[in-house]
Each structure stands twice: as structure tokens, then as C-alpha cells.
C-alpha positions in Angstrom: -1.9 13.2 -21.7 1.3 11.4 -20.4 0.6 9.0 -17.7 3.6 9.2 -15.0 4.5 5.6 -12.6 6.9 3.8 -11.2 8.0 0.6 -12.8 7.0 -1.6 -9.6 3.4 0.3 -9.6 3.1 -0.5 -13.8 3.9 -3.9 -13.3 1.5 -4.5 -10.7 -1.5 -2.7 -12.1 -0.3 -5.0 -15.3 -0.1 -7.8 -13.8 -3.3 -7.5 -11.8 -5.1 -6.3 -15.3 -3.4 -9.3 -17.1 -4.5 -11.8 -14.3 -8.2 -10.2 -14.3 -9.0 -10.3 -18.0 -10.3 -6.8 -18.0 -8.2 -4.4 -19.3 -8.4 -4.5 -23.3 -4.6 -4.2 -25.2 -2.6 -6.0 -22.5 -0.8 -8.4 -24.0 2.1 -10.9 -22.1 5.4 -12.3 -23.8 7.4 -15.0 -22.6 11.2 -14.3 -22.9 14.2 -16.8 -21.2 14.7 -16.9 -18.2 11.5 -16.9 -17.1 11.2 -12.9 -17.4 8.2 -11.0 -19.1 7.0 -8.2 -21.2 4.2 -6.6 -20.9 2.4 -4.1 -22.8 -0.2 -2.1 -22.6 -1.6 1.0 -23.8 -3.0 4.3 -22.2 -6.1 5.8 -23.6 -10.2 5.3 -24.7 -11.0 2.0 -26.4 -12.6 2.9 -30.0 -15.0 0.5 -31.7 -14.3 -3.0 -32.0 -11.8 -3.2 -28.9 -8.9 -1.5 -30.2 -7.4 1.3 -27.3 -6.2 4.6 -29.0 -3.7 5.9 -27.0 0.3 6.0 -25.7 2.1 2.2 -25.6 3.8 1.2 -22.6 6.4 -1.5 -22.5 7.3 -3.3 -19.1 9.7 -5.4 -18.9 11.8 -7.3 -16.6 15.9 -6.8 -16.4 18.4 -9.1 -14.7 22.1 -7.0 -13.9 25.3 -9.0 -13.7 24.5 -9.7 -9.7 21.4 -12.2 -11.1 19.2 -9.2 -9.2 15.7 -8.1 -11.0 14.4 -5.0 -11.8 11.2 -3.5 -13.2 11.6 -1.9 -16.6 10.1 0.8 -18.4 10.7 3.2 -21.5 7.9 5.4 -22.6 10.6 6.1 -25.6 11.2 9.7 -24.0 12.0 8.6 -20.4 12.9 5.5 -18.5 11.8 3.8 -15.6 13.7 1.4 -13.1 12.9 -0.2 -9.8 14.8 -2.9 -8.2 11.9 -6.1 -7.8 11.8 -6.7 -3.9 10.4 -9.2 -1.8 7.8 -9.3 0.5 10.2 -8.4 3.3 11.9 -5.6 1.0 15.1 -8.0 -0.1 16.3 -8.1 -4.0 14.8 -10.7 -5.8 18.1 -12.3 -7.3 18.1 -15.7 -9.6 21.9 -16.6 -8.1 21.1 -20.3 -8.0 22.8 -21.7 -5.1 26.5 -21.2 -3.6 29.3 -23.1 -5.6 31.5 -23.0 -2.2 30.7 -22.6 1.4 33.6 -22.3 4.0 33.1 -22.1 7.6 34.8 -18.7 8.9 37.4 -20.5 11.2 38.6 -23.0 7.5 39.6 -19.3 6.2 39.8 -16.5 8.8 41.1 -15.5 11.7 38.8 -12.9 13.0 38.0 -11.1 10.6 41.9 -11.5 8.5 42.6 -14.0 5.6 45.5 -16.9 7.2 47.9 -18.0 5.2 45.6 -21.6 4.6 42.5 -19.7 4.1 44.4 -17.9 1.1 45.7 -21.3 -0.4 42.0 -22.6 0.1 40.2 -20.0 -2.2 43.5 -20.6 -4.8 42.4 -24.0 -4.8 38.6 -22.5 -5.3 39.4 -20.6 -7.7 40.9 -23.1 -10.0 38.7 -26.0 -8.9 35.6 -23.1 -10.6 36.6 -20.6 -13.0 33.6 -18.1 -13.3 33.0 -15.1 -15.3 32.5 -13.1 -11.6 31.4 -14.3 -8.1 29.3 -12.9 -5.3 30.5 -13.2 -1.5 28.3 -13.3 1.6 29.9 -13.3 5.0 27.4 -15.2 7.8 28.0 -14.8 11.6 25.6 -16.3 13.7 27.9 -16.0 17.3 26.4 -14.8 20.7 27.0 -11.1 19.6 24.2 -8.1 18.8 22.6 -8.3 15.5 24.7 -5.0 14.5 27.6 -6.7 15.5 26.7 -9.5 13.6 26.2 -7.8 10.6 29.6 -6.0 11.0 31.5 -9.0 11.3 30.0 -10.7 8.6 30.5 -8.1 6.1 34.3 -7.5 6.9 34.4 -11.0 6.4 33.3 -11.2 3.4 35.3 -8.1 2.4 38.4 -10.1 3.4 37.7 -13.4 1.1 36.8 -10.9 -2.2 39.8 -8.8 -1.6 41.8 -11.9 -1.9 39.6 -13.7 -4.5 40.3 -10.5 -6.2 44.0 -10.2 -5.7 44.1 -13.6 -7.1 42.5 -12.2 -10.8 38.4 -13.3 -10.1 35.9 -10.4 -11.4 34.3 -9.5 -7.5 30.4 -8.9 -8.5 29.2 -8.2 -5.1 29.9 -8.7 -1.3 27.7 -8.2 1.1 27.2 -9.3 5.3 24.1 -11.1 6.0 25.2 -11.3 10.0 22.5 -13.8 11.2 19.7 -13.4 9.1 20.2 -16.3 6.9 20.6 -19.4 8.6 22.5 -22.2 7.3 21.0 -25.1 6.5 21.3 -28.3 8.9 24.6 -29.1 8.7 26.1 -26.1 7.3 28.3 -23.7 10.1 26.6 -20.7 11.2 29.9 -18.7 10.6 30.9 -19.2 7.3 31.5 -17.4 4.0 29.0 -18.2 0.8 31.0 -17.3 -2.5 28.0 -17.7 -5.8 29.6 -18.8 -9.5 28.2 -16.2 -12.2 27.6 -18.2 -15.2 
């Protein structure tokens, strides 16, 4: 009998069985970057412990954007589920932003000027990267829609001239004002993340 579950549901009953001791043939591997496989097998456990039955191999994988997801191949089908946060955002292993420009250093609006454009030239030299992730933030007096609208045509405006200028665009996305800066740092400002 094939057992059929999501790869977020398989790696929570593993992880729960793993952290409990109770279920016999779970085993964990460490791999780099901190990820892990697990494996565990479906069926009755014969005598002496071992468990007769289907394998199952969970695993963790991390796309170009740094973002994980849950992994699983029975060998016949596949399984994928992006890993999500309490609060239902990507769990992503971006390491922190390798330049941070407040809106008004680059923009005008929600347009590239012509000493924003020199600015991200002078980026873009100053840190080669095999791709790069961009992040508008607008935390102004306007409706959180708004916010969000603003910040993402912002950041749409910085990639397409990172972009223009020959850099591998990985993502872009508007965070309005749902991620604060920290103390400091400009409320309105565009994040821009170095792939390694």
C-alpha cells in the first residue's frame, strides 16, 4: 500500500518521530548548509526492529532565490512544498543585503534618475554577484495596498536597470511596510541581496 503526503506534512511527522525516539527506521543526515535528510520507511516492524516496507526520503532543497523547500521522491512521484514560516513567509537563507539605498538616493517616484542609475553602476562594479534579489520598502503615510504598490514598482525600476546594466535579476519583490528598517536605516529604501 502506497502511502500519499505532502512534503511539509512528511517532514513534520519525521521530524516529530525523529525528536520523540519512537518511530523505529528513522534515521537523520547532516548535509551543508545546515539542510537534512531524512528517511524513513512505511510498513510493520519484523523481529529484531527492522521495518519491512516502502523507503521514503525527505529532504531539504534550496533554489537560486536562497528559499527552502520540502523534498520528496518515492522513486515514482515527487513531492515539493515551499518551507514557510509561522506567519506563512518563505524561509530563505539570503544572508543580509549587500546595498541598501534610501528611495529618494535613487528614485523619483517610482522612476530611476539619472544619479540613481550611475549609483547602481557604481554598485554593480563595487559587488559583482552571480544574481541579486531586489526588495522595494515604503513605509510613507499611505494604505498598506498602496504601500505595497509603491514598493514593488520600485523595486521593478532598480532590477530593470540592474538588468539593463548585465546583472542576473533573481527576484524582486515589494515588501510596502511590513519590514521595518532597522534604527537608522530609511523607511523608504530599496534592499538589493548578493547571490554567492
Amino acid at each position: 500500500m502506497k502511502l500519499a503526503i505532502t512534503a511539509s506534512a512528511a517532514a513534520a511527522v519525521i521530524g516529530a518521530a525523529a525528536a520523540a525516539h519512537e518511530m523505529d527506521g528513522i534515521s537523520h543526515h547532516h548535509m551543508p548548509g545546515g539542510a537534512g535528510v531524512y528517511t524513513f520507511a512505511q510498513g510493520t516492524a519484523a523481529p529484531g526492529g527492522a521495518v519491512q516496507g516502502e523507503r521514503y526520503t525527505a529532504t531539504v532543497w534550496i533554489d537560486p532565490d536562497g528559499c527552502e523547500h520540502w523534498i520528496m521522491d518515492d522513486g515514482l512521484e515527487g513531492y515539493m512544498s515551499p518551507h514557510l514560516d509561522r506567519e506563512g513567509r518563505p524561509v530563505c537563507r539570503r544572508g543580509g543585503a549587500c546595498g541598501s539605498f534610501a528611495t529618494a538616493q535613487l528614485l523619483q517616484g517610482s522612476g530611476l534618475t539619472q544619479a540613481g542609475a550611475a549609483r547602481l553602476q557604481a554598485f554593480l562594479a563595487a559587488n559583482p554577484s552571480r544574481g541579486y534579489v531586489v526588495t522595494g520598502h515604503s513605509a510613507s503615510g499611505r494604505s498598506d495596498g498602496a504601500r505595497m504598490d509603491l514598493s514593488l514598482r520600485q523595486a521593478n525600476a532598480v532590477a530593470a536597470a540592474l538588468s539593463s546594466a548585465g546583472a542576473r535579476i533573481a527576484g524582486v519583490r515589494g515588501q510596502g511596510g511590513r519590514a521595518p528598517g532597522t534604527r537608522g536605516e530609511p523607511g523608504d529604501r530599496v534592499e538589493i541581496v548578493c547571490l554567492r
